[in-house]
C-alpha positions as CSV (number, residue, x, y, z in Angstrom):
1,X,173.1,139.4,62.6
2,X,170.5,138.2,65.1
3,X,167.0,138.1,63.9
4,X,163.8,137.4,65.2
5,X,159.7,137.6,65.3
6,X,158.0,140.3,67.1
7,X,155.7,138.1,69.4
8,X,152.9,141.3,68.9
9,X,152.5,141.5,65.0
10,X,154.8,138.4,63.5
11,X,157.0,141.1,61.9
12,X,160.8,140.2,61.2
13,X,163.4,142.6,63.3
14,X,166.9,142.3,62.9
15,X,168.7,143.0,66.2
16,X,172.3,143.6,66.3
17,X,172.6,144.3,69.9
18,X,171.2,143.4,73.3
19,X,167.5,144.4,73.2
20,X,167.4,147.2,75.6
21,X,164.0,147.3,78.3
22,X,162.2,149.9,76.5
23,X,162.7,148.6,73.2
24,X,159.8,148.6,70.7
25,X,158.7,146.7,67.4
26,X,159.1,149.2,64.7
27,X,155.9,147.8,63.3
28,X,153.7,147.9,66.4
29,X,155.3,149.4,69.4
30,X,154.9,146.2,71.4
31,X,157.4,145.7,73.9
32,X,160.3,143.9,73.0
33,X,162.0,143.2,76.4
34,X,158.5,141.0,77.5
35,X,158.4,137.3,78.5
36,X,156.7,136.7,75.4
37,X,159.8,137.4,73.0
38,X,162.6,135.5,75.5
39,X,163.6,132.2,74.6
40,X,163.2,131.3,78.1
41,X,159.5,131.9,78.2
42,X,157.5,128.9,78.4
43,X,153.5,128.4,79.3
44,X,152.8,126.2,81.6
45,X,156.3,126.0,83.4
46,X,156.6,127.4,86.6
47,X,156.1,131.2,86.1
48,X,155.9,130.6,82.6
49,X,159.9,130.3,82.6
50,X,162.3,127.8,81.9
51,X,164.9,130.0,83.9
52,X,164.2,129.1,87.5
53,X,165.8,132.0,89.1
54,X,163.5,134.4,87.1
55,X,161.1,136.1,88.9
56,X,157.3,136.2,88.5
57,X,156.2,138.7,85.8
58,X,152.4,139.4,85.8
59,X,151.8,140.7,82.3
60,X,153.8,138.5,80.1
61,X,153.2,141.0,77.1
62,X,154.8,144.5,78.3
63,X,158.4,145.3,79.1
64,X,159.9,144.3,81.8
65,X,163.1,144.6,84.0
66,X,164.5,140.7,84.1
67,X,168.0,140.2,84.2
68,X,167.7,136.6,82.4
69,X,165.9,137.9,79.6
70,X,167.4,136.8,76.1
71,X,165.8,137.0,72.4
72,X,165.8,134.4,71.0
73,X,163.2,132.0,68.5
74,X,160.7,131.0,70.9
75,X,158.9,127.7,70.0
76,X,155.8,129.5,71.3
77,X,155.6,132.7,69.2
78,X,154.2,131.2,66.1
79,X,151.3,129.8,68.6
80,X,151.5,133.2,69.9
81,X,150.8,134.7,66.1
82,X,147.9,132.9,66.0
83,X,146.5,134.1,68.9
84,X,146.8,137.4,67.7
85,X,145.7,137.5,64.8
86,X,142.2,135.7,66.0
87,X,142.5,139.1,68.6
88,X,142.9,141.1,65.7
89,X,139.6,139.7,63.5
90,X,137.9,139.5,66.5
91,X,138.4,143.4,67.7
92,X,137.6,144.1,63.6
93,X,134.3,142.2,63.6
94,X,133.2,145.0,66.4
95,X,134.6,148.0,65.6
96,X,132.2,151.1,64.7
């Protein structure tokens, strides 16, 4: 069984097939098919992708269509967490 980390909420998913484009965390409906949860994605490299025939994907964070896409345990998401989570206390301090 393949498992994994939502990029969006940290939340574990268990995936037992190929993660279809319009496939969403059960736990927050981010987008699963997204540069963020490949195990190509890397910032800072070309495009933000280790797969050189990739091509350029503006919003990292929604679905997307690429053909090289593959889940995987990205080094990045648990920097990728964080990041959210500071979003998250941030968007809390102001809300009415």
């Amino acid at each position: 069984m393949k498992t994994g980390v939502c990029p969006h909420c940290g939340r574990e998913i268990n995936l037992d097939y190929r993660v279809g484009f319009r496939e969403t965390c059960p736990g927050c409906d981010g987008d699963l098919h997204s540069c963020v949860a490949c195990s190509f994605y890397e910032p800072g490299h070309h495009n933000d992708c280790r797969e050189p025939r990739a091509s350029m994907v503006q919003d990292k964070e929604r679905a997307n269509r690429c053909d090289w896409f593959a889940w995987g345990d990205n080094e990045t998401t648990g920097e990728y967490e964080e990041v959210n989570k500071a979003k998250n206390a941030l968007e809390a301090l102001f809300k009415k």
